[in-house]
Phi, psi and omega in degrees: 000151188231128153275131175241122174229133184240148145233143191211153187266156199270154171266148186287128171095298144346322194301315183263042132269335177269354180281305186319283163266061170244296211315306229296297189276352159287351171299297196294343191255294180328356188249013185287150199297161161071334207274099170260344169186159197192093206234175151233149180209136177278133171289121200295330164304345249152069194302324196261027153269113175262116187246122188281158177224079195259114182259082164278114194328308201204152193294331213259336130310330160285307192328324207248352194262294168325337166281317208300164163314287182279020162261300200313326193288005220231317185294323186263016177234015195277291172333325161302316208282357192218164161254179181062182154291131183275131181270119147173163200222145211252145210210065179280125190241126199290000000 
């Protein structure tokens, strides 16, 4: 199993376009093949820090998620939507 966990700041004035596409692409993933969760969650300190949460079967499903459609649309409009750089880390658990 693969844990994936990210956080990244909301860009000001962003948060409900990065909420809008957070939903968009977490609809579309949950049906991904290996995709056991899959989420977004605002840090209860710090509404616009958004922390992604990811379960994954196998390496070889996210791997296969990173191809899909409604990941590449979500990735190429994420950058507008945050500042900084997003952290984050990945956890394989037998």
């Amino acid at each position: 199993m693969l844990i994936v966990i990210g956080r990244a700041q909301a860009a000001p004035g962003r948060r409900e376009e990065f909420v809008t596409a957070a939903r968009a692409v977490t609809d579309a993933t949950r049906g991904d093949e290996g995709c056991q969760s899959y989420g977004f969650y605002a840090d209860l300190s710090d509404e616009n820090t958004i922390v992604g949460v990811e379960i994954w079967r196998e390496r070889a499903d996210l791997d296969a998620h990173m191809g899909h459609e409604h990941t590449r649309t979500f990735l190429e409009v994420f950058p507008d939507l945050v500042v900084g750089e997003p952290v984050v880390s990945m956890h394989e658990v037998p």
